[in-house]
PABA-550355 format. One record per residue (C-alpha): residue number from 1; x, y, z; residue in one letter. Coordinates in steps of 0.5 Angstrom, whole numbers, plus 500, padded with zeros to 3 digits. Example, Ala and Ser with C-alpha at 12.3 -4.5 7.8 and 13.67 -1.06 7.14 Angstrom:
2
@num: 1, X: 525, Y: 491, Z: 516, residu: a;
@num: 2, X: 527, Y: 498, Z: 514, residu: s;
end
This chain:
376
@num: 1, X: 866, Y: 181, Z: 740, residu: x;
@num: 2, X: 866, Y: 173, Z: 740, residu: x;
@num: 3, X: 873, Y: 170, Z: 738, residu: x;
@num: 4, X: 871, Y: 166, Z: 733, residu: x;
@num: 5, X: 869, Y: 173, Z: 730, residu: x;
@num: 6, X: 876, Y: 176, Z: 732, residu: x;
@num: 7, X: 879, Y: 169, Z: 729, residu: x;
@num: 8, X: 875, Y: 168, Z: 722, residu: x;
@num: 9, X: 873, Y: 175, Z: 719, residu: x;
@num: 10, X: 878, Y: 177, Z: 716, residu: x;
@num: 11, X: 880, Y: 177, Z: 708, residu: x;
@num: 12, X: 882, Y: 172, Z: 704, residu: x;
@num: 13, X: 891, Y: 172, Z: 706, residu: x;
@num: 14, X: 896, Y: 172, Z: 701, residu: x;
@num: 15, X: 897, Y: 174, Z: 694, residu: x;
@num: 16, X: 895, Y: 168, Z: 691, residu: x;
@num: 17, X: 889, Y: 168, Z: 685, residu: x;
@num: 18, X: 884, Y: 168, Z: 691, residu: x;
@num: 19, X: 887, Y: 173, Z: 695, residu: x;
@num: 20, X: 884, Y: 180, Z: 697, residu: x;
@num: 21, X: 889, Y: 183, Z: 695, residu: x;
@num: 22, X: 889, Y: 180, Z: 687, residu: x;
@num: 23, X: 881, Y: 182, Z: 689, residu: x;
@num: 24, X: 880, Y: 188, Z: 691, residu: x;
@num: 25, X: 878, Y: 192, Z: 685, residu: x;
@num: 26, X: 870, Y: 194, Z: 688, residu: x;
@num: 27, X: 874, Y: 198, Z: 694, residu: x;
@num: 28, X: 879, Y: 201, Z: 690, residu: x;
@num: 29, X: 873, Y: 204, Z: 685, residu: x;
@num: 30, X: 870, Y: 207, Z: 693, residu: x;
@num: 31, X: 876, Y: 210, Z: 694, residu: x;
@num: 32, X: 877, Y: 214, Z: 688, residu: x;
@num: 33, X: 869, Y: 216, Z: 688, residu: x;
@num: 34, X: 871, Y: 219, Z: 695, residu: x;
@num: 35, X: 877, Y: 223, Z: 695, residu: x;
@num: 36, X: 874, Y: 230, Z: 695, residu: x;
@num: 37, X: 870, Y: 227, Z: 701, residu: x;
@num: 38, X: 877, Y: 226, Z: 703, residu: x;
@num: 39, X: 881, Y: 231, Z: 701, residu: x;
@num: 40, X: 875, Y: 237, Z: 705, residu: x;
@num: 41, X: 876, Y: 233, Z: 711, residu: x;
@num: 42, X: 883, Y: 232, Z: 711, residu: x;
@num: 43, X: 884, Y: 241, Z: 710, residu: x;
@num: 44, X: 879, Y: 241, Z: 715, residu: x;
@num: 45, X: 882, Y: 237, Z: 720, residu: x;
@num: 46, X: 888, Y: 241, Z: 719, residu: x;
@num: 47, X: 886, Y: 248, Z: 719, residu: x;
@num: 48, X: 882, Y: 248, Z: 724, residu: x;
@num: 49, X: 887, Y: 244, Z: 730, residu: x;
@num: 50, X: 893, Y: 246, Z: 727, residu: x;
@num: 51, X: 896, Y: 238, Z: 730, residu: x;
@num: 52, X: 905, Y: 238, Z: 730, residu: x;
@num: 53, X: 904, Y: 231, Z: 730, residu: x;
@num: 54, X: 897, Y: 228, Z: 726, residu: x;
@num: 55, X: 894, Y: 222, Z: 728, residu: x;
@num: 56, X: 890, Y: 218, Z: 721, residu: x;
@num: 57, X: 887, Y: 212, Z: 723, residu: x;
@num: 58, X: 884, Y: 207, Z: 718, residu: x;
@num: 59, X: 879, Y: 202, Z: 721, residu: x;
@num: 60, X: 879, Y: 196, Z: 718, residu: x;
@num: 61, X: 885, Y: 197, Z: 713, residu: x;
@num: 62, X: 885, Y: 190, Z: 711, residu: x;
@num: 63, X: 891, Y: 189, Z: 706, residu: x;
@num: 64, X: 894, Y: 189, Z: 700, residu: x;
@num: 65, X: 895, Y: 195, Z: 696, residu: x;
@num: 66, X: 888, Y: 200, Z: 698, residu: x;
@num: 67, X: 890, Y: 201, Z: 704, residu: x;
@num: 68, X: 896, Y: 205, Z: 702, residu: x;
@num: 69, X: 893, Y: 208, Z: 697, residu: x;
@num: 70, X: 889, Y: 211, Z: 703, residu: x;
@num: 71, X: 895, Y: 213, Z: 706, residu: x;
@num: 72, X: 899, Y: 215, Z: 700, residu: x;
@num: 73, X: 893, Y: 220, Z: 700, residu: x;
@num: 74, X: 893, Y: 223, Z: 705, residu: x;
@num: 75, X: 900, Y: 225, Z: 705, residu: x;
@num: 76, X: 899, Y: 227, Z: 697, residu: x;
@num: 77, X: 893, Y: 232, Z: 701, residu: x;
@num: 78, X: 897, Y: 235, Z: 706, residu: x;
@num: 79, X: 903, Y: 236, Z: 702, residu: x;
@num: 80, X: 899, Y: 240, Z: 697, residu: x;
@num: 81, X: 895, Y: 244, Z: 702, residu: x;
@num: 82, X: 902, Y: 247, Z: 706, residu: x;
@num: 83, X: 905, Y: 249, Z: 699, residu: x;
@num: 84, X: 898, Y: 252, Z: 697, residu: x;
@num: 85, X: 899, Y: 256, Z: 705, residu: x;
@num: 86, X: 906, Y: 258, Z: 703, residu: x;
@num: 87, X: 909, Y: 253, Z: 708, residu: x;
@num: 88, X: 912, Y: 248, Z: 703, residu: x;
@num: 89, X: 917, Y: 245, Z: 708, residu: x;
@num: 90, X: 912, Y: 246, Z: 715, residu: x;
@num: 91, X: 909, Y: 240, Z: 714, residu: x;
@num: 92, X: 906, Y: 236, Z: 720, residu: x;
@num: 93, X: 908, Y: 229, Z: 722, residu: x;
@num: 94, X: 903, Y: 224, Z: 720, residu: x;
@num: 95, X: 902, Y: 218, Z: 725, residu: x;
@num: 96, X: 898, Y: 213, Z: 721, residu: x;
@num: 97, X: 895, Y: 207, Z: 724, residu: x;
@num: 98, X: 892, Y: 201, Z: 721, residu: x;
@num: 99, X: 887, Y: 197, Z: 724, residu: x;
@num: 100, X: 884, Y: 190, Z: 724, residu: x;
@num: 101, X: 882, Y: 184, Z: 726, residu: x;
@num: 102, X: 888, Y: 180, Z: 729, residu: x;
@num: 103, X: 886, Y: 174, Z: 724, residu: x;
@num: 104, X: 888, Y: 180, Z: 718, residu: x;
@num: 105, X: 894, Y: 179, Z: 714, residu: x;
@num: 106, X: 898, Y: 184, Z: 718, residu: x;
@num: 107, X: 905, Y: 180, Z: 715, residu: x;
@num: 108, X: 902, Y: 181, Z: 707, residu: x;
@num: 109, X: 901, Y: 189, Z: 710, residu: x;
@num: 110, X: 907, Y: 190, Z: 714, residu: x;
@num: 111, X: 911, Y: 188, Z: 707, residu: x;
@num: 112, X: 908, Y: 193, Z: 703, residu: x;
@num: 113, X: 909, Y: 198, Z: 709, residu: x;
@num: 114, X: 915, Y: 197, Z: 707, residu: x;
@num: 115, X: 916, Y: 197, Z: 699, residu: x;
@num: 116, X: 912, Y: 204, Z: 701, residu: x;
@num: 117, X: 915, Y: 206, Z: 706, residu: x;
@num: 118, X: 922, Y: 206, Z: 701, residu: x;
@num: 119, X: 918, Y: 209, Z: 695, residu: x;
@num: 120, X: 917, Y: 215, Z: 699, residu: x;
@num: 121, X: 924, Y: 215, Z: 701, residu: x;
@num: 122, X: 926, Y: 216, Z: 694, residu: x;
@num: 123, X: 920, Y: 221, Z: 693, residu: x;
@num: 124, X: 922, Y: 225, Z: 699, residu: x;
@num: 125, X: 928, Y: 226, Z: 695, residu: x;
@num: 126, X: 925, Y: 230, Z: 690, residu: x;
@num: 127, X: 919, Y: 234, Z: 693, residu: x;
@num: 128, X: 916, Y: 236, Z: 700, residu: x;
@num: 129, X: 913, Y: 231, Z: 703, residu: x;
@num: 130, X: 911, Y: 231, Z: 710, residu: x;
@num: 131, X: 914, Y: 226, Z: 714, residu: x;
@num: 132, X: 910, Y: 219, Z: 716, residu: x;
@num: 133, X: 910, Y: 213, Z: 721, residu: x;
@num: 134, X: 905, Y: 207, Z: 720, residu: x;
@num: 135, X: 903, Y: 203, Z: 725, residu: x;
@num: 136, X: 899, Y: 197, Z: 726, residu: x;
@num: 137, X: 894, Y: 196, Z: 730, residu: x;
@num: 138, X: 890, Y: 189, Z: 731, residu: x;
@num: 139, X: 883, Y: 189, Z: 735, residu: x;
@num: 140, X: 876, Y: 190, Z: 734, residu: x;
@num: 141, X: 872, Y: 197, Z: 732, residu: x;
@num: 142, X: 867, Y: 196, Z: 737, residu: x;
@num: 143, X: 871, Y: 196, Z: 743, residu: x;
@num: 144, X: 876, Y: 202, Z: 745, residu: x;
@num: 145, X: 882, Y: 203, Z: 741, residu: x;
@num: 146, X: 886, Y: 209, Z: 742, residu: x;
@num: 147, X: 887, Y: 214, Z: 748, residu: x;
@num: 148, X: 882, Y: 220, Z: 749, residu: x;
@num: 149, X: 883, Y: 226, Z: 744, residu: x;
@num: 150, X: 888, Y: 223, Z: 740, residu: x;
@num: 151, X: 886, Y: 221, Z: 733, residu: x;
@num: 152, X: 885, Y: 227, Z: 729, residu: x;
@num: 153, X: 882, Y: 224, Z: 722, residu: x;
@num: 154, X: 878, Y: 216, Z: 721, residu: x;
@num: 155, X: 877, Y: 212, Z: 716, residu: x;
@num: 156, X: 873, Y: 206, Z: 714, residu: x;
@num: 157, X: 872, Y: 203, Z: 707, residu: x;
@num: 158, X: 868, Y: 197, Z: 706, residu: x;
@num: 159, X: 867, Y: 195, Z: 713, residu: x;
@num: 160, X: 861, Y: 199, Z: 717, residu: x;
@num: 161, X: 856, Y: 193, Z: 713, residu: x;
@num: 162, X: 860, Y: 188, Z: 719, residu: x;
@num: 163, X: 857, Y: 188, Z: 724, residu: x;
@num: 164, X: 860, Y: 185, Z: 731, residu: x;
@num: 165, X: 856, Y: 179, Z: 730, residu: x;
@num: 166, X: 851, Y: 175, Z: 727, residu: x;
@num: 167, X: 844, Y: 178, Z: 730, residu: x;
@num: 168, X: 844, Y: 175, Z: 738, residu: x;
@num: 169, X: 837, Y: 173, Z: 737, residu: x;
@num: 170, X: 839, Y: 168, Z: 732, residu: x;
@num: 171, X: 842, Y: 162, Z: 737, residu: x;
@num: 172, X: 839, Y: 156, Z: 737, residu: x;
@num: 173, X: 833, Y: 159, Z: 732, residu: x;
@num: 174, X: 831, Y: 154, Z: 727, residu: x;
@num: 175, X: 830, Y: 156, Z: 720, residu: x;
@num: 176, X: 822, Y: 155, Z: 718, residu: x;
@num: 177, X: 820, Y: 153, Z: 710, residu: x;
@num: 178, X: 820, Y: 161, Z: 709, residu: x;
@num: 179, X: 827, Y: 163, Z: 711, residu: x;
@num: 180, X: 830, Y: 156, Z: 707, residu: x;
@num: 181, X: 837, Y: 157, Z: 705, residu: x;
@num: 182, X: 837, Y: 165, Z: 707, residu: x;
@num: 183, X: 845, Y: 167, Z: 711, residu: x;
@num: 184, X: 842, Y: 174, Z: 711, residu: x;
@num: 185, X: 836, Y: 178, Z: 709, residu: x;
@num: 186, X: 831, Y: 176, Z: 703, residu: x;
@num: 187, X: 824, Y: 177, Z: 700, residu: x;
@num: 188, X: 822, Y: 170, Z: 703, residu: x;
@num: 189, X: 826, Y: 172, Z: 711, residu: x;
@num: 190, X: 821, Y: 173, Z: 717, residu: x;
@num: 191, X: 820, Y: 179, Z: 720, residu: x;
@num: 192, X: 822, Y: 177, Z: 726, residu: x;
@num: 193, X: 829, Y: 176, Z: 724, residu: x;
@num: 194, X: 830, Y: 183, Z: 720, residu: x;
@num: 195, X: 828, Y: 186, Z: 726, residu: x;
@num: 196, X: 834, Y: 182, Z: 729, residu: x;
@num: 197, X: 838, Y: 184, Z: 724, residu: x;
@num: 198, X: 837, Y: 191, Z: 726, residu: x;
@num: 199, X: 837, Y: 191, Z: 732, residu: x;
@num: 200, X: 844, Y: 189, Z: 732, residu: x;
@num: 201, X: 846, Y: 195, Z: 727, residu: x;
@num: 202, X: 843, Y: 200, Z: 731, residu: x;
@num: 203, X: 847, Y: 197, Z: 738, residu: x;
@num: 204, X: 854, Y: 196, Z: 733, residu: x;
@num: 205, X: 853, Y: 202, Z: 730, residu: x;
@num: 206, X: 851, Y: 207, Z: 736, residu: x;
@num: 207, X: 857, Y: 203, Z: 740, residu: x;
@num: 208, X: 861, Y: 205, Z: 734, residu: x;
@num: 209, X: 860, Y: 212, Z: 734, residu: x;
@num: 210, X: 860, Y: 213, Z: 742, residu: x;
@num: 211, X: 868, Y: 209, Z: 741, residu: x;
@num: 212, X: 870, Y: 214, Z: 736, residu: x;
@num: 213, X: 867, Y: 220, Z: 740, residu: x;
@num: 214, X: 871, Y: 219, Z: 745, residu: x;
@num: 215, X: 877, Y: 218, Z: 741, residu: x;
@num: 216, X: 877, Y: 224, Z: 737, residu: x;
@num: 217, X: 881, Y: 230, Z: 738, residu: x;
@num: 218, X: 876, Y: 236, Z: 737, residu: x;
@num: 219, X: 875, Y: 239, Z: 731, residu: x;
@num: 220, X: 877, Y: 231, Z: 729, residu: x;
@num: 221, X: 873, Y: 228, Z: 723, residu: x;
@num: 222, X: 870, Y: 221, Z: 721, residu: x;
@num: 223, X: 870, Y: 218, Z: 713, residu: x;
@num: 224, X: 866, Y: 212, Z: 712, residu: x;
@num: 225, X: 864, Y: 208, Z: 706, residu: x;
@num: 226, X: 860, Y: 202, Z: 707, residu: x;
@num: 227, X: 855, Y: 198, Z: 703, residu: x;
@num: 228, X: 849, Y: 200, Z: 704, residu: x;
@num: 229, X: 842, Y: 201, Z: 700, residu: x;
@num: 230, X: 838, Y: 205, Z: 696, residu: x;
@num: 231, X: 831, Y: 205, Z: 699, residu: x;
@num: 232, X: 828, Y: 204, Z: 706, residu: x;
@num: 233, X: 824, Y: 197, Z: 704, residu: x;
@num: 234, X: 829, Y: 193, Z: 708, residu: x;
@num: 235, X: 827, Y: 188, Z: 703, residu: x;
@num: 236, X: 829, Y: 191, Z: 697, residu: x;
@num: 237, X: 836, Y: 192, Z: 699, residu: x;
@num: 238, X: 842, Y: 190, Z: 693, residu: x;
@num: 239, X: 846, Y: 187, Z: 696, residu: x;
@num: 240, X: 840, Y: 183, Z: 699, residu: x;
@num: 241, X: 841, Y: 180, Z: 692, residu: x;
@num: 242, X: 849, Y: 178, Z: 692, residu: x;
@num: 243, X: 848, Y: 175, Z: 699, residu: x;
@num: 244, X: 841, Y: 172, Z: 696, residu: x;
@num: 245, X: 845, Y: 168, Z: 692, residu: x;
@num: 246, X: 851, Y: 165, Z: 696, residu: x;
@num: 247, X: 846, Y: 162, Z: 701, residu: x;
@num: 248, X: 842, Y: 158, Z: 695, residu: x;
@num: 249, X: 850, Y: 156, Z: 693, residu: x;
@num: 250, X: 850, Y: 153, Z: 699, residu: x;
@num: 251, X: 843, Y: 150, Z: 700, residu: x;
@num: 252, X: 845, Y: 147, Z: 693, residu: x;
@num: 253, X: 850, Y: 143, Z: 697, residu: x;
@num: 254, X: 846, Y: 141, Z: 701, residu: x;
@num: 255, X: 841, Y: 138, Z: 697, residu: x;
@num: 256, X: 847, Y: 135, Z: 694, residu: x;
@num: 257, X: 849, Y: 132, Z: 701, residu: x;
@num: 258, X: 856, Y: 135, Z: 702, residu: x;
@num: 259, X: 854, Y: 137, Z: 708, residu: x;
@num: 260, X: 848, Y: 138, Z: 713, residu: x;
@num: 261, X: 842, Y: 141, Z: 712, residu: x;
@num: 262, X: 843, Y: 143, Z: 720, residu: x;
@num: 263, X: 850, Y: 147, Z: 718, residu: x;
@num: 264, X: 846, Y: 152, Z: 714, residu: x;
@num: 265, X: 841, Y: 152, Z: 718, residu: x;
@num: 266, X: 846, Y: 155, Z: 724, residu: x;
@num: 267, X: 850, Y: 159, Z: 719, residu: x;
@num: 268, X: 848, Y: 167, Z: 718, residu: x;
@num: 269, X: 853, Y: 173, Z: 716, residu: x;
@num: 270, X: 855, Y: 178, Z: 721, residu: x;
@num: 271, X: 852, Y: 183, Z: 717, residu: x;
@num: 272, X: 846, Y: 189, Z: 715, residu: x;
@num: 273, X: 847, Y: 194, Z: 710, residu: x;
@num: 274, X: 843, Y: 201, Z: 712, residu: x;
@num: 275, X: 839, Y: 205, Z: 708, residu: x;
@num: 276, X: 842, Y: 213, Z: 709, residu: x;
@num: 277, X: 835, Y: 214, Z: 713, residu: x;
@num: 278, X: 837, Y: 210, Z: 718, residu: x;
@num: 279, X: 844, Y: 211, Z: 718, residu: x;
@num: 280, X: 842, Y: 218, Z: 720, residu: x;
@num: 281, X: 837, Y: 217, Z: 724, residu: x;
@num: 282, X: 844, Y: 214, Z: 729, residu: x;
@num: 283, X: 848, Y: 219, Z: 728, residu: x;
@num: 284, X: 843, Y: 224, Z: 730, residu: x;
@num: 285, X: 841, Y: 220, Z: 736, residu: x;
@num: 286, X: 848, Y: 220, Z: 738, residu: x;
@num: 287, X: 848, Y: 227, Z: 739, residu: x;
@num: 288, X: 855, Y: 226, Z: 737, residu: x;
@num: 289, X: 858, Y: 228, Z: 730, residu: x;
@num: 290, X: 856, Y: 234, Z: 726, residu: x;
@num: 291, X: 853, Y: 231, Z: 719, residu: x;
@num: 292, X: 859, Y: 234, Z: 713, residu: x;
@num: 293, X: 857, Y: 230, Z: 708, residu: x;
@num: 294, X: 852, Y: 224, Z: 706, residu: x;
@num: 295, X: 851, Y: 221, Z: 699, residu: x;
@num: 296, X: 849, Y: 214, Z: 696, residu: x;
@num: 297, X: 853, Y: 212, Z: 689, residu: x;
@num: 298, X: 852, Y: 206, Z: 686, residu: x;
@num: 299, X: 858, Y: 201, Z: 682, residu: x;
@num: 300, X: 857, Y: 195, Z: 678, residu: x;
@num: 301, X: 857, Y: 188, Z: 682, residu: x;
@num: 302, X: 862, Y: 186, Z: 677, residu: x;
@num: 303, X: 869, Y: 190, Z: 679, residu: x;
@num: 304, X: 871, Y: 190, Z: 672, residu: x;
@num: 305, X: 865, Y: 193, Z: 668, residu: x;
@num: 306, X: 866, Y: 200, Z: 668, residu: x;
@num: 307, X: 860, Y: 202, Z: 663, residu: x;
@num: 308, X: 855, Y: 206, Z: 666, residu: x;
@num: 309, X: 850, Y: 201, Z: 661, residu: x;
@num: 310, X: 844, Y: 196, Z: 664, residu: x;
@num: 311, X: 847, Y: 190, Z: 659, residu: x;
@num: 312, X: 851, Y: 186, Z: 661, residu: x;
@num: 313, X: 855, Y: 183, Z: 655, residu: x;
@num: 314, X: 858, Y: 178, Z: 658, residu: x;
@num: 315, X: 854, Y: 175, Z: 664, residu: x;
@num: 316, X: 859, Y: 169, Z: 665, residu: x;
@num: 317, X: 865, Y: 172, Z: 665, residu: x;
@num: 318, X: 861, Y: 177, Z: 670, residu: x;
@num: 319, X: 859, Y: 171, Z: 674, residu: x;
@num: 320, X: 866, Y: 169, Z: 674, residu: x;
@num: 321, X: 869, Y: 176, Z: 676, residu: x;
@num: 322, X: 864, Y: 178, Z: 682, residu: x;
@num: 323, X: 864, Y: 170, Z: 685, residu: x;
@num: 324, X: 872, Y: 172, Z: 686, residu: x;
@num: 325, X: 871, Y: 178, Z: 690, residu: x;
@num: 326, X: 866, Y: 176, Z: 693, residu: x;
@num: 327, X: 871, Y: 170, Z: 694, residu: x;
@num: 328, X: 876, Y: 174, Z: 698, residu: x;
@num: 329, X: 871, Y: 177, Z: 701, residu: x;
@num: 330, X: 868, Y: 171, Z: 705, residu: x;
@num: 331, X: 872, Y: 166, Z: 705, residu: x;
@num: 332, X: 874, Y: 165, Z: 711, residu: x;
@num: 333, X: 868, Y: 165, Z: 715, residu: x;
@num: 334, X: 865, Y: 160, Z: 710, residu: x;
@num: 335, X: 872, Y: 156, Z: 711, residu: x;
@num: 336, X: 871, Y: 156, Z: 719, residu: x;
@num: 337, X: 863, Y: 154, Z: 719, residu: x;
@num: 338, X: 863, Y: 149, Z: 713, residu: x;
@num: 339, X: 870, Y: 147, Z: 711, residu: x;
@num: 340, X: 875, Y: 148, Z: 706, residu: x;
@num: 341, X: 873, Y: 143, Z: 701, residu: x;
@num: 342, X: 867, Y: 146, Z: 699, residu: x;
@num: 343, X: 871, Y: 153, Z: 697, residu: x;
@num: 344, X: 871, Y: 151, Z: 690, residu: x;
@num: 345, X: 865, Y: 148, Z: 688, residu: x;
@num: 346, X: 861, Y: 153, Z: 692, residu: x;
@num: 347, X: 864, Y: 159, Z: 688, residu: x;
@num: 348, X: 863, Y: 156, Z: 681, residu: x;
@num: 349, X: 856, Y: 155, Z: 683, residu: x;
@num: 350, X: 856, Y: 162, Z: 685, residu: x;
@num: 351, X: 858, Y: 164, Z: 679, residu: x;
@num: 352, X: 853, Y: 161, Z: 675, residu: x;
@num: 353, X: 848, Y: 163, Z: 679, residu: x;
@num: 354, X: 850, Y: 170, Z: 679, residu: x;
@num: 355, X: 851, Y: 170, Z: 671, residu: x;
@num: 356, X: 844, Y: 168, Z: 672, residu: x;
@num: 357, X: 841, Y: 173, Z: 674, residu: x;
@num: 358, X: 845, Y: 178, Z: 671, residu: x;
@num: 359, X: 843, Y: 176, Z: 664, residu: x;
@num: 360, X: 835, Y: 178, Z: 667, residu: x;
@num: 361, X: 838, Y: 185, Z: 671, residu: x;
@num: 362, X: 844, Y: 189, Z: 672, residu: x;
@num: 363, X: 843, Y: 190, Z: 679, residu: x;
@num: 364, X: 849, Y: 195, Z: 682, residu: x;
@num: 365, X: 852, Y: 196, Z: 689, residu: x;
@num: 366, X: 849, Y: 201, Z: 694, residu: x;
@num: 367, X: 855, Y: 205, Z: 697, residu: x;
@num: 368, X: 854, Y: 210, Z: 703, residu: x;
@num: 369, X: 859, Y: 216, Z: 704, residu: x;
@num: 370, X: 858, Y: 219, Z: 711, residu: x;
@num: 371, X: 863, Y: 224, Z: 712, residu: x;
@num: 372, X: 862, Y: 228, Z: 720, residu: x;
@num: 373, X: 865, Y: 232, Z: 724, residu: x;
@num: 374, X: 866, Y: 232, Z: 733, residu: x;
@num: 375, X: 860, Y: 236, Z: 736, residu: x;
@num: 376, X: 864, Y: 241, Z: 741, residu: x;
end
């Protein structure tokens, strides 16, 4: 993975108005959608390995408090599981491992391992719960990250959309009228450049699922959910839209002068959101993983709408509310490429133009669950 990959893509850092951690209520509706995916795998782990020292890890755990609503989880999973069997007080160790890139915000996680760590203590005290220790673990999931056999459950929640890099193809590939402004896939983007994102999902993905074999104990199991999409046609994806949007944010500032025409033009998100189609075409080429479990749900752009109606009442308040999320999400990398002082004009155009189109349609986030098991 190149450097300044390794370097820019991480989370908004701090807990500040901007940060991941005060924005990230879209992985926390994920996670409570997949706690029986969770809650089946982590029984299964464990009643057919048996492990006196389980081994977790999230991968790309980023920080704030989802990621310990993760860990707090499995905890709770196995704590019930082994009252259930009648060996309340028989618990396995658990061995956690929270995984990111190295730029990600270890210092905001590590000072909430520690509050957590304390609560439990003091839980500890009045239940059975079963011992733990959390580890980070800085480096990227495409390369190897742990020794063979080793790991008995992975997690992923909002990463596997990322890819390695921006498509190789792209260097030096100069966007022609019809790809204007496009970070990503759109209506108007050339064939040539889907095939190219593609293409680097389909090598990422693979090299993922290889990485993870390899790690995994037998009988060992993988829980991700990512941004996907809903149908096959590449160009119809949902989350083509709220990309869509950030890309015209930013040719706006360039009609405006605030930067080079030439920056966006060398400027694509490390990115691609699969259908399950093709999702399961990988794994099943890998050979590697027995599918439990694929399902696709939907959730609303904006974190804070709840109602499962296709109005939106407030469009601007929404607007406001997706661009902060979507803030936290791509700060960084926005930051590295074109410069902090554009951060806040570029995100108040985004709202306005996302409250824009949320005025003409409710257009929802496709979310990919995939929960497998290592083939023996």
């Amino acid at each position: 993975m190149p450097t300044s990959i390794e370097r820019d893509l991480h989370m908004a850092t701090g807990d500040g108005e901007n940060s991941y951690t005060k924005n990230s209520r879209v992985q926390e509706i994920a996670m409570f959608q997949i706690k029986p995916v969770l809650e089946e795998a982590t029984r299964e782990v464990y009643t057919s390995v048996l492990p006196r020292t389980m081994v977790v890890a999230d991968l790309g755990c980023s920080s704030g408090p989802n990621t310990l609503r993760f860990v707090s989880e499995v905890i709770s999973i196995i704590a019930r599981y082994c009252k259930e069997l009648g060996l309340p007080h028989n618990h396995p160790e658990l061995q956690f491992f929270l995984n990111d890139l190295p730029g990600n915000d270890f210092n905001n996680l590590f000072e909430l391992v520690n509050q957590f760590e304390k609560l439990t203590a003091k839980n500890r005290q009045g239940e059975a719960l079963p011992p733990c220790y959390i580890s980070g673990l800085p480096g990227s999931f495409y390369t190897r990250l742990f020794p063979g056999q080793s790991v008995h459950l992975f997690h992923s929640l909002f990463c596997l959309h990322w890819r390695s890099q921006a498509p190789e193809g792209l260097k030096g590939t100069r966007k022609t009228c019809q790809d204007k402004g496009d970070i990503y896939i759109t209506k108007t983007t050339s064939p040539s450049i889907v095939k190219l994102f593609q293409q680097q999902f389909e090598k990422d993905f693979s090299l993922f699922l290889k990485l993870r074999y390899e790690e995994l104990v037998f009988g060992g199991q993988i829980i991700l959910t990512f941004i996907g999409r809903k149908y096959e046609d590449v160009f119809s994806g949902e989350s083509n839209h709220l990309h869509g949007l950030l890309g015209q944010s930013l040719q706006s500032l360039v009609d405006e002068g605030s930067f080079e025409k030439e920056k966006l033009d060398s400027f694509y998100l490390p990115i691609y959101s699969p259908s399950i189609g093709e999702v399961v075409t990988i794994v099943e080429q890998s050979g590697q993983f027995n599918m439990n479990h694929v399902k696709l749900f939907e959730t609303n752009w904006d974190p804070y709408d709840d109602s499962e109606s296709d109005v939106v009442h407030d469009s601007v308040r929404s607007g406001v509310n997706v661009a902060k999320w979507m803030r936290a999400v791509m700060e960084p990398l926005v930051a590295s490429h074109f410069g902090e002082t554009i951060l806040d004009r570029l995100f108040k155009e985004y709202a306005q133009r996302v409250a824009k189109h949320l005025d003409k349609e409710k257009t929802k986030l496709a979310v990919i669950v995939l929960s497998m098991k290592k083939v023996i």
